[in-house]
C-alpha positions as CSV (number, residue, x, y, z in Angstrom):
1,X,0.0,0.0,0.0
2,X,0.9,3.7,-0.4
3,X,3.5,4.7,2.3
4,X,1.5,7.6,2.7
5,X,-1.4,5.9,3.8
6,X,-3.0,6.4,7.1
7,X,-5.1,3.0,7.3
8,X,-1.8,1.0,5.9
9,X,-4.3,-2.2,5.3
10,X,-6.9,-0.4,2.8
11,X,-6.4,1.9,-0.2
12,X,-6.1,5.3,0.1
13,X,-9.2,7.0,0.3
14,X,-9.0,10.0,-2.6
15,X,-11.4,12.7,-2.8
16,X,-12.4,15.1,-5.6
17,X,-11.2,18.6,-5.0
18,X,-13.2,21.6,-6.8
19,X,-11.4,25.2,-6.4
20,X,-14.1,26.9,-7.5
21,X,-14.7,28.7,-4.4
22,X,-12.9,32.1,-5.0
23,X,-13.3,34.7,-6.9
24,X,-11.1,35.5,-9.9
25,X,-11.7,38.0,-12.7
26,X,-12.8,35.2,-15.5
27,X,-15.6,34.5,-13.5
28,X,-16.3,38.1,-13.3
29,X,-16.2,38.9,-17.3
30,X,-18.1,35.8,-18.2
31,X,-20.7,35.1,-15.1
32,X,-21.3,38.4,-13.4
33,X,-19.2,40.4,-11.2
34,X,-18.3,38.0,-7.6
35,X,-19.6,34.8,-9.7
36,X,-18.2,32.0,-7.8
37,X,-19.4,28.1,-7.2
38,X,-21.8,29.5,-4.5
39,X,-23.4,31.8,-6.8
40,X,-25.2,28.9,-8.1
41,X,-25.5,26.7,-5.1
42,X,-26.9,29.6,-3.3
43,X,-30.0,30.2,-6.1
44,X,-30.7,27.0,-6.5
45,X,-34.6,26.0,-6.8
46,X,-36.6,23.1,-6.1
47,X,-38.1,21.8,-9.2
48,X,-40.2,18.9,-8.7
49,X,-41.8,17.5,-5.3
50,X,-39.0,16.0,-3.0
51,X,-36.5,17.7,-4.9
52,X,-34.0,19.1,-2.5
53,X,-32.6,22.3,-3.2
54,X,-31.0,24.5,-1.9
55,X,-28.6,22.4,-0.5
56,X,-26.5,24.6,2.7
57,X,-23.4,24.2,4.0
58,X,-23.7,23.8,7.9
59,X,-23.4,27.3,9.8
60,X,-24.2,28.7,6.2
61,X,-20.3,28.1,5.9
62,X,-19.9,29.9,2.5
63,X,-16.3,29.6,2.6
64,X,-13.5,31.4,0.2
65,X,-10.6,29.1,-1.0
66,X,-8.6,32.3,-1.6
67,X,-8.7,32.3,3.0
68,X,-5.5,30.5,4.4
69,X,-8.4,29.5,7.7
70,X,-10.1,27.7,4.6
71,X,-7.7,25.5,4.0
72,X,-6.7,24.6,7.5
73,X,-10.4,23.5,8.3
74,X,-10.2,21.2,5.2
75,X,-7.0,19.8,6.3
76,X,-8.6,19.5,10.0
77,X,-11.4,17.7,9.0
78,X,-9.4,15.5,6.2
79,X,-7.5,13.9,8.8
80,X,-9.9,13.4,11.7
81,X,-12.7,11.5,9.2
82,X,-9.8,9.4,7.4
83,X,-9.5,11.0,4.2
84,X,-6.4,9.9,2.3
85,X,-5.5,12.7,-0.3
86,X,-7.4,15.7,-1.9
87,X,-7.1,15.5,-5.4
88,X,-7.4,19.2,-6.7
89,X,-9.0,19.8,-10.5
90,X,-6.0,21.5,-12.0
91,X,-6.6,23.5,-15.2
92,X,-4.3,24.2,-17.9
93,X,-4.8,25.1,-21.5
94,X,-3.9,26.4,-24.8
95,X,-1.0,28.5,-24.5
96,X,0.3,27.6,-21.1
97,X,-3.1,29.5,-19.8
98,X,-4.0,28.2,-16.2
99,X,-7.3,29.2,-14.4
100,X,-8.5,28.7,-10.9
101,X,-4.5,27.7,-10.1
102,X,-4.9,29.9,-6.6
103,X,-5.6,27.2,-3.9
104,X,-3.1,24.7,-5.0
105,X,-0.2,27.5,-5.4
106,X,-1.0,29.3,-2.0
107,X,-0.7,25.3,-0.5
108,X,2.4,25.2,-1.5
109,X,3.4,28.4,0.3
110,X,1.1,27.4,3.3
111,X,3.5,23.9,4.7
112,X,2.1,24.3,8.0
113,X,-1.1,23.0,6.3
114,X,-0.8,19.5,6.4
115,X,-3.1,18.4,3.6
116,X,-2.0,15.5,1.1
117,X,-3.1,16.0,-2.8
118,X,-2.2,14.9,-6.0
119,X,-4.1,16.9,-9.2
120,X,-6.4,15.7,-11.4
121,X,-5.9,17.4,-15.2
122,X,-9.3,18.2,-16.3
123,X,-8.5,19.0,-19.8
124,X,-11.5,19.6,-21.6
125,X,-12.6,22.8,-23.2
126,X,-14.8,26.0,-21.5
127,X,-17.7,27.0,-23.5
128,X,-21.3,28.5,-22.8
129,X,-23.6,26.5,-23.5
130,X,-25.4,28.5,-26.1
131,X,-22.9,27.7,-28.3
132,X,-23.3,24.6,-31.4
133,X,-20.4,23.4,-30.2
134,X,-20.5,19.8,-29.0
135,X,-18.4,18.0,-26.3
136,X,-17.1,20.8,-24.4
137,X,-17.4,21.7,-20.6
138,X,-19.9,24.0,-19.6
139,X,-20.2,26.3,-16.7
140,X,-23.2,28.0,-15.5
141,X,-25.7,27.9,-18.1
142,X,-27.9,29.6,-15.9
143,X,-26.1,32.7,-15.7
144,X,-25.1,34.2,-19.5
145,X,-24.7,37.6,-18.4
146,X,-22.2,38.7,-20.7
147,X,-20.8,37.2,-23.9
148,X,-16.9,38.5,-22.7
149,X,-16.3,39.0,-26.4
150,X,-16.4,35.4,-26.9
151,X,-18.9,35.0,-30.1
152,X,-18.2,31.5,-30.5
153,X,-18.7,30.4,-27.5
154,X,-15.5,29.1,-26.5
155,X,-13.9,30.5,-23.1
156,X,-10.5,28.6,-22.8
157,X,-10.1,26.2,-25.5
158,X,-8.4,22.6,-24.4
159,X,-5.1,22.4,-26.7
160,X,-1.8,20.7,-26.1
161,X,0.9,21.9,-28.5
162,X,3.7,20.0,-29.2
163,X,7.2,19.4,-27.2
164,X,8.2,23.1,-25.9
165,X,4.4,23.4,-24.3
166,X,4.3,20.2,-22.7
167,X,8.0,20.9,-21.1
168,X,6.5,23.9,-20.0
169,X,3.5,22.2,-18.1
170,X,5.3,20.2,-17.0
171,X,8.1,22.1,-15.4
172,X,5.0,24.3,-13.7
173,X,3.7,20.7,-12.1
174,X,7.8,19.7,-10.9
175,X,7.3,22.1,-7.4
176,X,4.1,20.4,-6.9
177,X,5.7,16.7,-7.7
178,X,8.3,17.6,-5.2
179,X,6.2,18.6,-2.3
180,X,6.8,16.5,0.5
181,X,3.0,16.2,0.9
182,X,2.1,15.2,-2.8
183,X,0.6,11.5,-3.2
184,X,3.6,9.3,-4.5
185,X,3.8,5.8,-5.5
186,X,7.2,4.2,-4.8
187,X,8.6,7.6,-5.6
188,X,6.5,8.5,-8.4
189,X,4.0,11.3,-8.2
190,X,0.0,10.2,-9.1
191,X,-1.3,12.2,-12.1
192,X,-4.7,11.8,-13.3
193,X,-6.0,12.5,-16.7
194,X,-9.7,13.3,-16.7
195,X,-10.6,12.7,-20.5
196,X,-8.0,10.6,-21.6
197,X,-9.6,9.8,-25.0
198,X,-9.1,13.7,-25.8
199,X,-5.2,13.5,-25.1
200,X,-4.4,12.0,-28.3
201,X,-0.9,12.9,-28.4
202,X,-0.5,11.5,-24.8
203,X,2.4,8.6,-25.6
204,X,4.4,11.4,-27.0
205,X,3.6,14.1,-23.9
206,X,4.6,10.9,-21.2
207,X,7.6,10.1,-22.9
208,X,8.7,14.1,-23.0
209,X,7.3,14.3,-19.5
210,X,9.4,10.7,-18.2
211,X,12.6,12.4,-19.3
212,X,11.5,15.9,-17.5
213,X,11.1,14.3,-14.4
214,X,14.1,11.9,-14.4
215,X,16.6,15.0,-15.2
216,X,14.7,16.8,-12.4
217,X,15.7,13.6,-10.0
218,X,12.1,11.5,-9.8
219,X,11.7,8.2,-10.4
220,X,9.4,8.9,-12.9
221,X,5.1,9.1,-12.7
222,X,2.2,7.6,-11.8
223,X,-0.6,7.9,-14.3
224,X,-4.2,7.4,-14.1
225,X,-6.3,7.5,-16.8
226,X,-10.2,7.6,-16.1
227,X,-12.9,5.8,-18.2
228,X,-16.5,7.5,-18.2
229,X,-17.9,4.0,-19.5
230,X,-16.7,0.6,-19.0
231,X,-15.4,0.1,-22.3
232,X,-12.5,2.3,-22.6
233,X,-9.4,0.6,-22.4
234,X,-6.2,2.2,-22.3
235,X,-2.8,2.0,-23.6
236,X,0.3,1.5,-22.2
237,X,1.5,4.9,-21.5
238,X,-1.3,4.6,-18.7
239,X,0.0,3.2,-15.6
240,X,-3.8,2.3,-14.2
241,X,-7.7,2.9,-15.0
242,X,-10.0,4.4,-12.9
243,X,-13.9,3.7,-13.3
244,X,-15.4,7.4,-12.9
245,X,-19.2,7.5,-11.0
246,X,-21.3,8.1,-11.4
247,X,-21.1,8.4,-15.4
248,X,-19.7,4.5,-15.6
249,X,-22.8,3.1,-13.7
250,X,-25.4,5.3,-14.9
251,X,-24.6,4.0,-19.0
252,X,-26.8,0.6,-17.5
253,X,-29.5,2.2,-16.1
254,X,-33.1,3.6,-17.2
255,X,-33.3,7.2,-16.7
256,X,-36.7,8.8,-16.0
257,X,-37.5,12.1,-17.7
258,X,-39.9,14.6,-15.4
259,X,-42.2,16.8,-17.0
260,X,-40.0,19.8,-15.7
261,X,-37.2,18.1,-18.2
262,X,-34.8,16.8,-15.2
263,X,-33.4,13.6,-15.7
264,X,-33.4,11.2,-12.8
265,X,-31.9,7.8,-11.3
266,X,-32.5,5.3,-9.3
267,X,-30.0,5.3,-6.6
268,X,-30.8,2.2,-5.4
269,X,-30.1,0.4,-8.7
270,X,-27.1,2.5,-9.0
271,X,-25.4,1.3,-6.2
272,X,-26.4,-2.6,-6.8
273,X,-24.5,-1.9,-10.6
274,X,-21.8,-0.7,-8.9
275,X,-20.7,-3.1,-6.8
276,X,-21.6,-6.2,-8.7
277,X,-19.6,-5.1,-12.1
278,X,-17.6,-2.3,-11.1
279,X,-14.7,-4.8,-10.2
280,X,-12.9,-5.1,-13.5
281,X,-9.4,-6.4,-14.7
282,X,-7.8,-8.0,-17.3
283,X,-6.3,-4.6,-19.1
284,X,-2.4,-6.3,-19.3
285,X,-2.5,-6.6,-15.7
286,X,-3.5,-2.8,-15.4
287,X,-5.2,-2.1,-12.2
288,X,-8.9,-0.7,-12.2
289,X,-9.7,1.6,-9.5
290,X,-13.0,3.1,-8.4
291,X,-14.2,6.3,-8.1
292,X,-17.1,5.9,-6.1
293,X,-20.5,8.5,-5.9
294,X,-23.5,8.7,-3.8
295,X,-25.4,11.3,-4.8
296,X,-25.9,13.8,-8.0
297,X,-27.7,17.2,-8.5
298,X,-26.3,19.7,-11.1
299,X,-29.7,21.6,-11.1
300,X,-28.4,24.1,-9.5
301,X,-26.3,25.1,-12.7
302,X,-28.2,23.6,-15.5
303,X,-32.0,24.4,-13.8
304,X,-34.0,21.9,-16.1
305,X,-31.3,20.7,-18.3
306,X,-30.2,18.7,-15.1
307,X,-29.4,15.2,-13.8
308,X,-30.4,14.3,-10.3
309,X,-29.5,11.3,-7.9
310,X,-30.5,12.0,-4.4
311,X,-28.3,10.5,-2.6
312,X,-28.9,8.0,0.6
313,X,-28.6,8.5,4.3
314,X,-25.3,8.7,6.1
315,X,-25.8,4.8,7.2
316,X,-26.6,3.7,3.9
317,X,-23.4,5.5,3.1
318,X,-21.5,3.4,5.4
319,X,-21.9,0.5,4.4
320,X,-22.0,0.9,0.8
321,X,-18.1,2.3,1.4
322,X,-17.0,-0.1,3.5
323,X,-18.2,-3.0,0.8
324,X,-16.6,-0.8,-2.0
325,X,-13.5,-0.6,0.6
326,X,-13.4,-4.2,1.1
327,X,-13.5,-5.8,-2.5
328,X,-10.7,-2.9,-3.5
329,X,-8.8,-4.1,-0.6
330,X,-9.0,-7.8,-2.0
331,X,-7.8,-7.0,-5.0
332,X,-4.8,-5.4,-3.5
333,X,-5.7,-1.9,-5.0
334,X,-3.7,1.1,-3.5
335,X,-6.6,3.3,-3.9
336,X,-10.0,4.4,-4.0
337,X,-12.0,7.7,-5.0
338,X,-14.8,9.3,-3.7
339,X,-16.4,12.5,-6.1
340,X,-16.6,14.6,-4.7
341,X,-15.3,16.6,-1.5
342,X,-16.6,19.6,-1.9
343,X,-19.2,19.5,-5.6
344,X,-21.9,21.1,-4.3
345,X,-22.9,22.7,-7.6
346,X,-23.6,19.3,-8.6
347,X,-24.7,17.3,-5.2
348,X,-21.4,15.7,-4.8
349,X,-19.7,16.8,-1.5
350,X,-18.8,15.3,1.7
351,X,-18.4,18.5,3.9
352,X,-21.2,18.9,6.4
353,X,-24.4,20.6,5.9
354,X,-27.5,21.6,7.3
355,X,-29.6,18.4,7.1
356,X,-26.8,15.7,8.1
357,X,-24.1,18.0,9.7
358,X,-21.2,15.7,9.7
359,X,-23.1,12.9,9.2
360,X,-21.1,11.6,5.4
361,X,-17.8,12.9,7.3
362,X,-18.6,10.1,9.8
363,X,-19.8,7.5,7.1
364,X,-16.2,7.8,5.6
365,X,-14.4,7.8,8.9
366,X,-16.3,4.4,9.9
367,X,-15.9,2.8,6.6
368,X,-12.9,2.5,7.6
369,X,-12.7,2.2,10.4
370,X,-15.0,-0.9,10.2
371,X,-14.1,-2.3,7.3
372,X,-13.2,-6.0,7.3
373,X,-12.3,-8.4,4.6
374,X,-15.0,-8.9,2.1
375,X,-16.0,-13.0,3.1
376,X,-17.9,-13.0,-0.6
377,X,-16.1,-14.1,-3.6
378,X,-14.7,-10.8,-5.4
379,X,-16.1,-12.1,-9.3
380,X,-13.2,-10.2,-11.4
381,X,-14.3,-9.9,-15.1
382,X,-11.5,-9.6,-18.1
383,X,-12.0,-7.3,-20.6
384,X,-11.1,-10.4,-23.3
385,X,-14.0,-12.4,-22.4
386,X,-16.8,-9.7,-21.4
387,X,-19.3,-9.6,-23.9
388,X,-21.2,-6.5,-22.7
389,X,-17.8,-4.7,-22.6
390,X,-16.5,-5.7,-26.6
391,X,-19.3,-3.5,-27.7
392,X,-18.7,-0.8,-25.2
393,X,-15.5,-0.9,-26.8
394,X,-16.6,-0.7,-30.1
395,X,-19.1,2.3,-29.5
396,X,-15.9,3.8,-27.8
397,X,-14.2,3.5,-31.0
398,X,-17.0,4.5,-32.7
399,X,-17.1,7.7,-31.4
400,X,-13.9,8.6,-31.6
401,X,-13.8,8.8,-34.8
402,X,-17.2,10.4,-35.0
403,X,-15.6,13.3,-32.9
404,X,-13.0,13.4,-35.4
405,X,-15.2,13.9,-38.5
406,X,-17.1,16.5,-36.4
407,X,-14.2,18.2,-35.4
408,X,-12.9,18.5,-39.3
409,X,-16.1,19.5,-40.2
410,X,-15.9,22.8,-37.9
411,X,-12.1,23.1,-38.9
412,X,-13.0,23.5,-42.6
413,X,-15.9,25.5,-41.4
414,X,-13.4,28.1,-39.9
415,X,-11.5,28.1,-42.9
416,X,-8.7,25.7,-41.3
417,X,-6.8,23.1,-43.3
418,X,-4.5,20.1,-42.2
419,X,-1.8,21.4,-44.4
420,X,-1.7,24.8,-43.0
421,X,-1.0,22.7,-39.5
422,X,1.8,20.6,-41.0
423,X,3.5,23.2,-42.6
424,X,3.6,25.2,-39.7
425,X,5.5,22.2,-37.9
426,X,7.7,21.9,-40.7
427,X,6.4,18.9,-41.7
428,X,6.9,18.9,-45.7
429,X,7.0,15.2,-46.6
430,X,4.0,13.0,-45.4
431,X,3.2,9.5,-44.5
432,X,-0.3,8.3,-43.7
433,X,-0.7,5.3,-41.9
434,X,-4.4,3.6,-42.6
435,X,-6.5,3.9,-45.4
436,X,-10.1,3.7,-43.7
437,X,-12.4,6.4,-43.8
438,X,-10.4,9.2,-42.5
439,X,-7.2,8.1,-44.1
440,X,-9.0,8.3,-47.1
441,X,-10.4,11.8,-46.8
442,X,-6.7,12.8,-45.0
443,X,-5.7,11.8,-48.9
444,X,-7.4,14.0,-50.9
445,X,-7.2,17.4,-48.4
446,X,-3.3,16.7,-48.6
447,X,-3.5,16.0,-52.8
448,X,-5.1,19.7,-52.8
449,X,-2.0,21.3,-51.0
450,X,1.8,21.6,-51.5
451,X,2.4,18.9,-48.7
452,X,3.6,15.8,-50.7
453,X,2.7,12.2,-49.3
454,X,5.2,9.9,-49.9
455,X,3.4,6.7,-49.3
456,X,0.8,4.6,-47.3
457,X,1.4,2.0,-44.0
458,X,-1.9,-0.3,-44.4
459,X,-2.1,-3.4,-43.2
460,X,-2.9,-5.1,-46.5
461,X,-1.2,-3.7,-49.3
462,X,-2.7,-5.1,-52.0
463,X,-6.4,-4.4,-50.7
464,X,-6.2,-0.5,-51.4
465,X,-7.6,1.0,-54.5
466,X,-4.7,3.9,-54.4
467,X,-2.1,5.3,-56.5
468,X,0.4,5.5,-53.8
469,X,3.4,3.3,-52.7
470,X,1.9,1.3,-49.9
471,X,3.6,-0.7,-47.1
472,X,3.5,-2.5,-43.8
473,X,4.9,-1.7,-40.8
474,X,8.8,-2.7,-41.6
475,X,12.3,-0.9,-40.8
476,X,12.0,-0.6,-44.6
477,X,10.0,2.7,-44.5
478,X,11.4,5.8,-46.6
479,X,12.5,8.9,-44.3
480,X,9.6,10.9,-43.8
481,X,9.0,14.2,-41.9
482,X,6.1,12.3,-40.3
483,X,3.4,9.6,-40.2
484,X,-0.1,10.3,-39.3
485,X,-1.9,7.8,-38.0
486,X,-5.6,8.4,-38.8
487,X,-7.2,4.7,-36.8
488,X,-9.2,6.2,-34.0
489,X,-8.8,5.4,-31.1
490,X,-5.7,3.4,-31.3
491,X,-3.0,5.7,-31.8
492,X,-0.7,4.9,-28.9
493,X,0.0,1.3,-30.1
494,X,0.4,1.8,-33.8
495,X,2.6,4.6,-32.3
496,X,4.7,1.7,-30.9
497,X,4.7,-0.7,-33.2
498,X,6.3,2.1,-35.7
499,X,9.3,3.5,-33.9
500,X,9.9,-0.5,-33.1
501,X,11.1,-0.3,-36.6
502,X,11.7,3.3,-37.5
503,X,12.6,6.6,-35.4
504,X,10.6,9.0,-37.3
505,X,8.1,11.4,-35.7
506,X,5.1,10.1,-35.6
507,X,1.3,12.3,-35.2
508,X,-2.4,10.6,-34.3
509,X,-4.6,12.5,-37.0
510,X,-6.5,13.3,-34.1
511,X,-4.0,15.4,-32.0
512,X,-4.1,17.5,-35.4
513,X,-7.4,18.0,-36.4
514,X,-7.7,19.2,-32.4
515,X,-4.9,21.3,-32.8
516,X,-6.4,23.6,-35.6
């Protein structure tokens, strides 16, 4: 287990950190002047009978993350209910551009506080949510006060750049890494990657980040990548999985629409999915961690548009942690993850309030406290030999490349070509690995530009309608200045099995295409 680890017999227990609770000027421009996360927990409404909202922090503690006092009551209450690590949402975007970075820096000024965290890269995009774009984060629906000058509706836009921007991210995570209170695993700091499917040129950022942190004297990281659905699978340049509720549970259940428009679940039937399936391995010997929910509300900033799961009573809580604790015990996992610690504007939080007090605080704290080897048989399904989750997979494929056809749409919608990309890399002389669909339309946009493709890497070479040299995988390839790979989805091992045989830069179509 985790040297860090107060109960040294079970995993640690990790919670979700949100720093939205401060004010900073974004929030001003696009929300309304003091818009914080309490703007929206405070106006809350009930919508349909039962339906309870507002939810209130006990003593009507609306607190400011910006406070150091903050901060030591966190800590304070962390370690007297048994909570392992907070890991903080960290935010960083195109251009080096970091928002809502406050409460982790002013920790690492603040070592008196004794508080252990790791971060948790939510890299998706900001957008309103009156804007056409699809798959993006969205923040406050509820409160479009002012457009900020951003007619497409896009506030900070998720890119990744190439080599000199991810040395730079990196070398702003390095005094975090090195904190003596930052979550390590035999030395190597924990990292999670909130959507890794949108991190497509994440084999080459690890391998860039690997050698940062060895020259800066680590012994390298720990990644976690999380899955929003059962079927994602990751590649090798993830050190572990981690099942995210309650998006991964919710995919098997019927949801019931109110006439009001909510959307709501049966938390009863959640938790029953969740611990009979959730306990999946088989990934290469990758393990699968949980990140277990109890309750979900985001009313308070989508009003109708929302999602609720009332949660259950601090009992109920109990014991459905100390189960969860004791099959991820018996399978020797280092830890597990609660969402949330403090989500209120979405029903997820485990500081007290005005109808249980402390009352989840103390679930958690007697979880484990109580928790005892599971006496059941923990049932441990393989992703080789689960039906349900081969088609999981196969949607998940599916709709990566969907995204990518959607996100080329918009790009020549904006008047932005693949070639213009390439050429701005230096990238003169092409190859294109796979001659599916998008290889195929990859093709002809290049055939209408000054960027020359040399040949094609397909698996069968003779099956290919195309006036192009065309060859496997082999040390045999002509020098290129690149090769895009355009499979969805599968990038990082067709990454591999290429510089197994040739050391030429290699691109996920992908990574480009979000890059534009």
């Amino acid at each position: 287990m985790n040297e860090q680890n107060i109960y040294p017999n079970l995993p640690v227990f990790i919670v979700r950190y949100l720093p939205q609770f401060h004010r900073i000027k974004e929030n001003d421009e696009w929300w309304g002047e003091g818009f914080t996360e309490w703007t929206a927990v405070r106006k809350a409404e009930s919508l349909f009978p039962g339906h309870e909202q507002p939810q209130v922090p006990y003593q009507n503690n609306y607190y400011d993350l910006s406070m150091k006092k903050t901060m030591q009551w966190q800590a304070e209450l962390g370690k007297k209910y048994g909570i392992g690590c907070f890991s903080f949402y960290h935010y960083w975007f195109d251009k080096s551009r970091k928002i809502l970075e406050k409460p982790a820096e002013n920790l690492l000024k603040w070592q008196d506080i004794e508080i252990p965290f790791c971060f948790t890269w939510a890299n998706e995009t900001w957008a309103r949510t009156w804007s056409k774009l699809r798959g993006v984060n969205t923040w406050g629906n509820r409160y479009e006060t002012n457009s900020g000058g951003h007619s497409d509706g896009i506030l900070l836009e998720q890119k990744y750049g190439e080599r000199e921007a991810w040395i730079k991210h990196f070398r702003y995570l390095l005094p975090f890494f090195k904190d003596r209170r930052y979550l390590k695993k035999n030395g190597r700091p924990v990292f999670i990657i909130y959507k890794p499917e949108h991190l497509h040129c994440w084999p080459d950022m690890r391998a860039c980040w690997e050698e940062e942190a060895r020259r800066a004297g680590l012994e390298g990281l720990y990644i976690i990548g999380e899955a929003a659905t059962h079927g994602v699978i990751l590649g090798r340049d993830y050190d572990a999985r981690m099942l995210r509720e309650p998006n991964c549970s919710w995919q098997s259940l019927q949801v019931e629409r109110l006439s009001c428009g909510v959307r709501i679940y049966n938390h009863e039937k959640y938790w029953q999915e969740v611990l009979s399936r959730h306990w999946e391995e088989g990934q290469a010997g990758m393990p699968t961690y949980v990140c277990l929910a109890d309750s979900f509300d985001n009313t308070p900033r989508n009003g109708s548009a929302g999602a609720v799961m009332q949660g259950s009573n601090p009992a109920e809580l109990r014991e459905h942690i100390k189960e969860a604790l004791a099959i991820s015990s018996a399978l020797g996992h280092d830890y597990i993850f609660y969402n949330a610690w403090n989500e209120w504007g979405e029903g997820m939080y485990l500081e007290p309030d005005v109808k249980y007090g402390y009352g989840r605080l103390e679930a958690v704290r007697d979880a484990l406290n109580g928790c005892k080897e599971l006496k059941k048989k923990v049932d441990i399904h393989s992703h080789e030999d689960n039906g349900r989750q081969k088609i999981e997979r196969s949607r998940d494929k599916y709709a990566a490349m969907c995204r990518a056809f959607d996100r080329w749409l918009f790009n020549r919608e904006h008047g932005k070509r693949i070639a213009d990309y390439l050429q701005k890399q230096g990238w003169h002389r092409i190859g294109i690995y796979g001659m599916g669909y998008l290889g195929r339309h990859l093709l002809t946009e290049l055939s209408e530009s000054t960027v020359k493709v040399d040949y094609i890497i397909d698996r069968n070479i003779y099956a290919r309608d195309i006036d192009y040299p065309t060859y496997q995988i082999s040390s045999d390839l002509p020098p290129v200045d690149v090769i895009i790979v355009t499979i969805a989805g599968e990038y990082e091992e067709i990454r591999r099995k290429i510089l197994e045989q040739v050391n030429y830069r290699v691109v996920s179509l992908e990574h480009i295409l979000f890059e534009l």
